[in-house]
DRENTORKOL-3810 file (N, C-alpha, C; in nm, 4 decimals):
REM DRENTORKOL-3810
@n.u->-0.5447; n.v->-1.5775; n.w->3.0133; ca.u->-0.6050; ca.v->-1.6386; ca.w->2.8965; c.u->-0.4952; c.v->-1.6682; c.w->2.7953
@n.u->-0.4785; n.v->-1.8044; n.w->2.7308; ca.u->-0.3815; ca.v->-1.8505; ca.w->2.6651; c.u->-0.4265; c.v->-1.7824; c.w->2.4928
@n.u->-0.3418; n.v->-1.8018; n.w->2.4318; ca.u->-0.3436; ca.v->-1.8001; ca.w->2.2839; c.u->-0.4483; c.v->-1.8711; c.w->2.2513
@n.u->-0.5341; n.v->-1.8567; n.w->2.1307; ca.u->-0.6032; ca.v->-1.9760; ca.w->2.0753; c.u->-0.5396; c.v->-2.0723; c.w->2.0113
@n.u->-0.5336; n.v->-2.2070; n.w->2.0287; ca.u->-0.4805; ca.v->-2.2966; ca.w->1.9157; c.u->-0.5926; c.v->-2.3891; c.w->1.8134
@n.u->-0.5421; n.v->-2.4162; n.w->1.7243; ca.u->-0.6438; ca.v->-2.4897; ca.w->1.6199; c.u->-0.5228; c.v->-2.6180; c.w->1.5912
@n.u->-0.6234; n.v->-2.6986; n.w->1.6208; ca.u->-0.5750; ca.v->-2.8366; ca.w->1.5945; c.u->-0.5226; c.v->-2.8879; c.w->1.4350
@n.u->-0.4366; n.v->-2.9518; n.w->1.4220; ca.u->-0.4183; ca.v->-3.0176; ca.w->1.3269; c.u->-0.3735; c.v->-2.9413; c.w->1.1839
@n.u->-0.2958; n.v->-2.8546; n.w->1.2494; ca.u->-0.2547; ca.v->-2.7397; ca.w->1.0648; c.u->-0.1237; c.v->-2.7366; c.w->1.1507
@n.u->-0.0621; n.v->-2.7993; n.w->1.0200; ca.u->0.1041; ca.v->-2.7911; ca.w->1.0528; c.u->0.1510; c.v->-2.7823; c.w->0.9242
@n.u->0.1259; n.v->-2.6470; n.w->0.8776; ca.u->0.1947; ca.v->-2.5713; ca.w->0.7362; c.u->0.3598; c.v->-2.5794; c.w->0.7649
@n.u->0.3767; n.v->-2.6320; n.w->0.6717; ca.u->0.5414; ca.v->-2.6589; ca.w->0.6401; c.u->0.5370; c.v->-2.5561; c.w->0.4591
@n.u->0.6004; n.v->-2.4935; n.w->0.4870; ca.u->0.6605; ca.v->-2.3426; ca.w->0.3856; c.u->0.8053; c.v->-2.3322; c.w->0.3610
@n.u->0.8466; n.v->-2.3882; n.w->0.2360; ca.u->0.9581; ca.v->-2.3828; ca.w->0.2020; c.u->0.9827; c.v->-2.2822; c.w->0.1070
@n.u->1.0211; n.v->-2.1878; n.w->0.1240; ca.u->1.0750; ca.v->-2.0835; ca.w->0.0356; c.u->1.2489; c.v->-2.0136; c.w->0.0331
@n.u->1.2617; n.v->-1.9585; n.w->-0.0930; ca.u->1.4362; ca.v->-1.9483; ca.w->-0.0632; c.u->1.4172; c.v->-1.8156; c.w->-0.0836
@n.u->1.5650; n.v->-1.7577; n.w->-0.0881; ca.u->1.6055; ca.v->-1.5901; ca.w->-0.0878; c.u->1.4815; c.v->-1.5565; c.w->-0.1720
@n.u->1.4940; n.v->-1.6069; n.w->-0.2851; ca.u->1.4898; ca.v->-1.5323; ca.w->-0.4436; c.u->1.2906; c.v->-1.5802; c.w->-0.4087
@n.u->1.2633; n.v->-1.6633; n.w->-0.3490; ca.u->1.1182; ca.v->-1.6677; ca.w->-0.3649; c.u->1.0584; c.v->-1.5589; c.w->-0.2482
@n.u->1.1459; n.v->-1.5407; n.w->-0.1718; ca.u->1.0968; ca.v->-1.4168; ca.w->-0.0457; c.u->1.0949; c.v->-1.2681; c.w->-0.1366
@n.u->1.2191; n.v->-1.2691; n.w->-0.2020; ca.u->1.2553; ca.v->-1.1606; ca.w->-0.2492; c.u->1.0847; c.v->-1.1075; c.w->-0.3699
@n.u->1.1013; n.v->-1.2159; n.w->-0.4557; ca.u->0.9584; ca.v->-1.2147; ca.w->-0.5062; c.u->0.8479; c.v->-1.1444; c.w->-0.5421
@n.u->0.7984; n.v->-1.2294; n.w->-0.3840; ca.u->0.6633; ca.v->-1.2324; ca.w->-0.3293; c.u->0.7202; c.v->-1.0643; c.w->-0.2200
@n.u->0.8255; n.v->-1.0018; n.w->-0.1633; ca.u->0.7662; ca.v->-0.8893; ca.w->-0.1062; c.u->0.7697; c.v->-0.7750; c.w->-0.2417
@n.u->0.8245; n.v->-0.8117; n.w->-0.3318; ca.u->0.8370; ca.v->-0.7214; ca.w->-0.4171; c.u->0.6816; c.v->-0.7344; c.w->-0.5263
@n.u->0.6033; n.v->-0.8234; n.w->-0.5323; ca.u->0.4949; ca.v->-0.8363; ca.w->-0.5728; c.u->0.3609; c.v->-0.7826; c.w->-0.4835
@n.u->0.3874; n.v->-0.8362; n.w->-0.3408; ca.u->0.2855; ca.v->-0.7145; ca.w->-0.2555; c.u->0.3179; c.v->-0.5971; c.w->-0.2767
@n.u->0.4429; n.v->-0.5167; n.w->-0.3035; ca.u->0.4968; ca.v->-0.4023; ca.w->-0.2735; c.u->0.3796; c.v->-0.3627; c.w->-0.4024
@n.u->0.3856; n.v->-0.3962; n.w->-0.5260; ca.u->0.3302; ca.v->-0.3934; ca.w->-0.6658; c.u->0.2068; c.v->-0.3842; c.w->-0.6688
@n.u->0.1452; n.v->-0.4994; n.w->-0.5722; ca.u->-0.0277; ca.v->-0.4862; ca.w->-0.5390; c.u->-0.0298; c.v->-0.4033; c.w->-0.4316
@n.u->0.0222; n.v->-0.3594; n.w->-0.3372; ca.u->-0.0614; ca.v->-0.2573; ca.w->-0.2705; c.u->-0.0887; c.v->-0.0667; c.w->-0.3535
@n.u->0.0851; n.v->-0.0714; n.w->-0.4489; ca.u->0.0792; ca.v->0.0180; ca.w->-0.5157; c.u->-0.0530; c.v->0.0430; c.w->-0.6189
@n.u->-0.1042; n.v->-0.0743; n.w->-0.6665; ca.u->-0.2407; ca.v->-0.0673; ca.w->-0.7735; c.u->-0.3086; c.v->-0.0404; c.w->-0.6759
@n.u->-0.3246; n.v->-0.0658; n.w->-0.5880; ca.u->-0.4531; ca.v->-0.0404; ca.w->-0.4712; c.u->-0.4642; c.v->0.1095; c.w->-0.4387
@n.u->-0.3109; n.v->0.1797; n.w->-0.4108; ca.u->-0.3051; ca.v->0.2818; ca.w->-0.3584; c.u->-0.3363; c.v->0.4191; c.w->-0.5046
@n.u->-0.3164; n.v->0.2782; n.w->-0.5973; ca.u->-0.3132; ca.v->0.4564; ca.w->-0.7709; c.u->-0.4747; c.v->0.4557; c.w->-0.7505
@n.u->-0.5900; n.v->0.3207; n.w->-0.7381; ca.u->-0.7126; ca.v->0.2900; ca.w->-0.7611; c.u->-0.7755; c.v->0.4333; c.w->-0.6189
@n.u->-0.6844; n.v->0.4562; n.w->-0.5297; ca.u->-0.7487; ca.v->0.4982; ca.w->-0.3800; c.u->-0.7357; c.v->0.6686; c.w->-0.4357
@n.u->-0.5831; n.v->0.6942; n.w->-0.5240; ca.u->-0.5798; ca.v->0.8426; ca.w->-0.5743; c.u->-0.6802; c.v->0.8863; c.w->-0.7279
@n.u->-0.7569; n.v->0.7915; n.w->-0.8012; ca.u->-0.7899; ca.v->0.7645; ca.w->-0.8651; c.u->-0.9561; c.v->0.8126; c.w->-0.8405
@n.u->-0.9532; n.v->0.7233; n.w->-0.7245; ca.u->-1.1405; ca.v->0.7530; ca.w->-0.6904; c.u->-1.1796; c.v->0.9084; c.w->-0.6159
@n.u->-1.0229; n.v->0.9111; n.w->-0.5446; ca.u->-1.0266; ca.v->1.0687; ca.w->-0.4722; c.u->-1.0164; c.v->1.1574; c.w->-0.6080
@n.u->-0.9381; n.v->1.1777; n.w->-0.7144; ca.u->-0.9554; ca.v->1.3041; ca.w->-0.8152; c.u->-1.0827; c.v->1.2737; c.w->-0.8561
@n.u->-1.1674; n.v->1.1296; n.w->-0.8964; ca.u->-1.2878; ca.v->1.1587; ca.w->-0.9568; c.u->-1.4217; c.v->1.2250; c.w->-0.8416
@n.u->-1.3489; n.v->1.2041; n.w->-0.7519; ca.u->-1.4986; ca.v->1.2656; ca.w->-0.6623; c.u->-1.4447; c.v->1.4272; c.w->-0.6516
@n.u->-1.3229; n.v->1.4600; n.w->-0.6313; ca.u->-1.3117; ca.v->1.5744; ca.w->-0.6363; c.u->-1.3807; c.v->1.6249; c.w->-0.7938
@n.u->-1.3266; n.v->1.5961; n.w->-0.9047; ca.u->-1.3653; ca.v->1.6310; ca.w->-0.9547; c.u->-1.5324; c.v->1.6399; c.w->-1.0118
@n.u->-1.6116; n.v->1.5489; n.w->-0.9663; ca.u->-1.7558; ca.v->1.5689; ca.w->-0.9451; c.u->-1.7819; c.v->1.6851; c.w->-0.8874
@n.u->-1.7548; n.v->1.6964; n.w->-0.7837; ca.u->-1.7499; ca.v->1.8056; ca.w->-0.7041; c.u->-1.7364; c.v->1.9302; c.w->-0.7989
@n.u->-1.6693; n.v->2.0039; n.w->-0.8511; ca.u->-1.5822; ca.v->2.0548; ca.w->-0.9180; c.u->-1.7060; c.v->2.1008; c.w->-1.0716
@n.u->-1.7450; n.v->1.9991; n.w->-1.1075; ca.u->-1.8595; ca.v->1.9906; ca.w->-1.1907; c.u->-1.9813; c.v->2.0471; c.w->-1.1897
@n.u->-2.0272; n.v->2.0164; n.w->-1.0336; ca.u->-2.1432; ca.v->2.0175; ca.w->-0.9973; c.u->-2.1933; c.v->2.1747; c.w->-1.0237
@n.u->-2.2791; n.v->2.1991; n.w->-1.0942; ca.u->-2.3482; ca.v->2.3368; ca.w->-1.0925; c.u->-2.3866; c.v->2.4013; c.w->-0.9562
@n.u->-2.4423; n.v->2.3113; n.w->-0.8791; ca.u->-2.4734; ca.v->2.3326; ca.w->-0.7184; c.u->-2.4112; c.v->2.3432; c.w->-0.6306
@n.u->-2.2864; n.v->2.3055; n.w->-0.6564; ca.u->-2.1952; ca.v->2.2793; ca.w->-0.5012; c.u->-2.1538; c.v->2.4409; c.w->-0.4788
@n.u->-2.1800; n.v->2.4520; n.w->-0.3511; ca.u->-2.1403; ca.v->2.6037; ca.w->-0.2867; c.u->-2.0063; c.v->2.5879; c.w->-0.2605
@n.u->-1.9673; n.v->2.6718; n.w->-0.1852; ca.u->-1.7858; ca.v->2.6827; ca.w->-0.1636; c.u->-1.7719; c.v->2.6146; c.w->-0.0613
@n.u->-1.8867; n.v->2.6074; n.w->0.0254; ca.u->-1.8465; ca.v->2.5373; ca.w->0.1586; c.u->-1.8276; c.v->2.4068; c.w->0.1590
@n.u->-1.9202; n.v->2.3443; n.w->0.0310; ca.u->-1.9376; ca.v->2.1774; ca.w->0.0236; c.u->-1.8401; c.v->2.1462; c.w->-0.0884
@n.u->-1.7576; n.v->2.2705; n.w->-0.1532; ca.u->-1.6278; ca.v->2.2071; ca.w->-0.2414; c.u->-1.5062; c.v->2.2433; c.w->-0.1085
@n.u->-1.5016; n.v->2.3140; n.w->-0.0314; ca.u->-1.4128; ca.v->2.3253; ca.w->0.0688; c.u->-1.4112; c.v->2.1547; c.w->0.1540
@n.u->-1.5281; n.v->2.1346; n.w->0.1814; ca.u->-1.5538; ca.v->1.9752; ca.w->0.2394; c.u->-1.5040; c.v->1.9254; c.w->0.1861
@n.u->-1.5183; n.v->1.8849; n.w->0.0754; ca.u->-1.4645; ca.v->1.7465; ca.w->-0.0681; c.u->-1.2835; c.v->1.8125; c.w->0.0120
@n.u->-1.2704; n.v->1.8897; n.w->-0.0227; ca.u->-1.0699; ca.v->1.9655; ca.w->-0.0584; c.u->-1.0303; c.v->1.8565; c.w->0.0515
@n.u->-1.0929; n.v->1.9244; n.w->0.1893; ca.u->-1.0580; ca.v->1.8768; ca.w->0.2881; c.u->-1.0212; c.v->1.7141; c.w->0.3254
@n.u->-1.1414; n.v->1.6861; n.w->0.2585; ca.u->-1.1753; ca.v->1.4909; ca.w->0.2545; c.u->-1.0957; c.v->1.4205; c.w->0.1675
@n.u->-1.0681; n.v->1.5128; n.w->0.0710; ca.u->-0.9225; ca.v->1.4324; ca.w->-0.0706; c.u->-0.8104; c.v->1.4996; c.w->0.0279
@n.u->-0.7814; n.v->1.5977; n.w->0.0498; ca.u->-0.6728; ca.v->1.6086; ca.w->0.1758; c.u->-0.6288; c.v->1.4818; c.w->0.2428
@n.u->-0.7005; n.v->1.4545; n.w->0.3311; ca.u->-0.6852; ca.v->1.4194; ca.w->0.4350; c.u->-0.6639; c.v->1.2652; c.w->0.3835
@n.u->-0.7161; n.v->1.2060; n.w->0.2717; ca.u->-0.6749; ca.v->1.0652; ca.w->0.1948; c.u->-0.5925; c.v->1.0938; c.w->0.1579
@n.u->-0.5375; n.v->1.1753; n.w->0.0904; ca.u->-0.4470; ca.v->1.1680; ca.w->0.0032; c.u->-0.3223; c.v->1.1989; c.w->0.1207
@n.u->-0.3412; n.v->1.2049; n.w->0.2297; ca.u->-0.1963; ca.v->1.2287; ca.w->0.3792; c.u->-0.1820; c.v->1.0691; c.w->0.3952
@n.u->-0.3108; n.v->1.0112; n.w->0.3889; ca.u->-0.2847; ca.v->0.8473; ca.w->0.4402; c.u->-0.2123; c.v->0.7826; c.w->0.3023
@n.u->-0.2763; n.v->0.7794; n.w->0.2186; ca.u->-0.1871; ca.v->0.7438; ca.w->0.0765; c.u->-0.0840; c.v->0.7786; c.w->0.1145
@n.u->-0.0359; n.v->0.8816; n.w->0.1407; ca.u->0.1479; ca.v->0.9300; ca.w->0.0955; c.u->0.2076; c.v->0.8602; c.w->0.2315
@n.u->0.1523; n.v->0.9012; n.w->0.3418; ca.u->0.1935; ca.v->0.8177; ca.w->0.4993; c.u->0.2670; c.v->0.6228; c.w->0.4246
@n.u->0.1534; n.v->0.5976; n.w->0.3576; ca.u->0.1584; ca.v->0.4423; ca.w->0.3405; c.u->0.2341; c.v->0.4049; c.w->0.1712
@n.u->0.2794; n.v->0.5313; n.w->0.1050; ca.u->0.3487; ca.v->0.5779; ca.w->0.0049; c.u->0.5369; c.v->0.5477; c.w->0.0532
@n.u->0.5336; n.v->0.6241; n.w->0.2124; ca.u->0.6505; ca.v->0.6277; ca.w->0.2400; c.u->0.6698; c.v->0.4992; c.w->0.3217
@n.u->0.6101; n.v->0.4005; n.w->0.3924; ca.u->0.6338; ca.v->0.2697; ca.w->0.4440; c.u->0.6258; c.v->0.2021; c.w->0.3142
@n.u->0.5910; n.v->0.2074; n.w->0.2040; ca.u->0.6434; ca.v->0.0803; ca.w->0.1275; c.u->0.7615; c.v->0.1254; c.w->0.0274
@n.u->0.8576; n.v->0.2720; n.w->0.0103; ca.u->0.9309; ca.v->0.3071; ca.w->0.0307; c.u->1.0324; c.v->0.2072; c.w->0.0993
@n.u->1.0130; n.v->0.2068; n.w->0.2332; ca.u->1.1186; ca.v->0.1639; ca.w->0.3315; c.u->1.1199; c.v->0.0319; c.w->0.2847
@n.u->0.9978; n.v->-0.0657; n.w->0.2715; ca.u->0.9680; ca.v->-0.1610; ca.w->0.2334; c.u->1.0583; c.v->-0.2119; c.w->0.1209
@n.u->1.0211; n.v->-0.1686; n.w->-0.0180; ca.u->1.1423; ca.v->-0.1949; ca.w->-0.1056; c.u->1.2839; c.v->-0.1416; c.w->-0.0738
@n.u->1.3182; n.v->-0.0669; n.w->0.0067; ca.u->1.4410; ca.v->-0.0470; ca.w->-0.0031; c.u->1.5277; c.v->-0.1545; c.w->0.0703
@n.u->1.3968; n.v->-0.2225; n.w->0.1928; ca.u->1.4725; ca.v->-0.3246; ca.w->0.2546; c.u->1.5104; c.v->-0.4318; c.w->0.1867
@n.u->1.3796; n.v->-0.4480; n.w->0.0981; ca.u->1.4047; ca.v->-0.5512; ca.w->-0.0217; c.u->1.5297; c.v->-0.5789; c.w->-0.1055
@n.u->1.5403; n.v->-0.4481; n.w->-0.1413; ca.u->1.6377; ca.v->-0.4510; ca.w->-0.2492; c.u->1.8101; c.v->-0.4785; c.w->-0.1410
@n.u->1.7627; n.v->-0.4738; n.w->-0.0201; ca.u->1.8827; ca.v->-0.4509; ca.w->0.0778; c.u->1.8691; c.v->-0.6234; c.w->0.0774
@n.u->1.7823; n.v->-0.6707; n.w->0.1101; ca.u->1.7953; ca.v->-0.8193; ca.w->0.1163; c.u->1.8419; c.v->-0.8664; c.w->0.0058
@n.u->1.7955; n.v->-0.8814; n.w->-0.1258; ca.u->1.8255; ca.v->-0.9117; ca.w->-0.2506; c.u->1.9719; c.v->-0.8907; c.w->-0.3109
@n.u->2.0523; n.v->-0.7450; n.w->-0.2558; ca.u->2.1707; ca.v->-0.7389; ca.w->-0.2916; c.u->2.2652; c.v->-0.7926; c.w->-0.1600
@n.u->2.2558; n.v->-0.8172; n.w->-0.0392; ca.u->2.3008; ca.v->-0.8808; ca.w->0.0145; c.u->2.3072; c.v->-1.0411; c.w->-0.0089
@n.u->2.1819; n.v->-1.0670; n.w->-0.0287; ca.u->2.2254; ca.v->-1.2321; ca.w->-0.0893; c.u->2.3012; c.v->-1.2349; c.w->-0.2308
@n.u->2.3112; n.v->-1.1415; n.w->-0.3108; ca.u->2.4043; ca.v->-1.1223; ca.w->-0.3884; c.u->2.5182; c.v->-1.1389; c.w->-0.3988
@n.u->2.5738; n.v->-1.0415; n.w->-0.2799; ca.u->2.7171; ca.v->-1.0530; ca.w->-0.2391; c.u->2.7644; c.v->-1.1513; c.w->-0.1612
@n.u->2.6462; n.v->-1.2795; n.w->-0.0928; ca.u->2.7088; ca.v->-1.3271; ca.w->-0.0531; c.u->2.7117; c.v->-1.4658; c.w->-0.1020
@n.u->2.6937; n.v->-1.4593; n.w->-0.2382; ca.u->2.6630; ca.v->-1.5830; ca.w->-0.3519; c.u->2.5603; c.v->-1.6917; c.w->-0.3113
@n.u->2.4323; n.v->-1.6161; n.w->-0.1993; ca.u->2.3413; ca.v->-1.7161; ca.w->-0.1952; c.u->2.1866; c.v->-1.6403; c.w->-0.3062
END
């Protein structure tokens, strides 16, 4: 079974160093708001939790566990955009030095 193709889209994308450089350093920026909004909703449910007159130990042990276990994927995807800007900044000062 071949690839799918779609007829008739022939995107022509002209971009230079400094517009690559940019745009990864602006995703790097929006995924970071995404990722404060993801640690953000995890302390407020923990802290509901936390509130609750009712919650037994077992169902605030649940919540611990469940902000745990987000808050491993946050930091997992904390340290790939890490690597991310550092490549950036590796691209950016290389076209530096090499007066492009």
């Amino acid at each position: 079974m071949g690839m799918p193709n779609i007829p008739d889209i022939t995107p022509n994308i002209d971009v230079d160093r400094d517009d690559v450089v940019n745009l990864l350093l602006a995703s790097i920026a929006l995924e970071e708001i995404g990722l404060s909004h993801l640690i953000n909703a995890e302390g407020e449910k923990l802290q509901r939790f936390i509130d609750d007159e009712n919650a037994t130990l077992e169902n605030l042990l649940e919540v611990n566990r469940s902000v745990e276990k987000s808050l491993r994927g946050i930091t997992k995807k904390e340290m790939l955009l890490q690597f991310k800007l550092e490549d950036t900044m590796d691209l950016l000062n290389n076209g530096e030095n090499n007066g492009t």
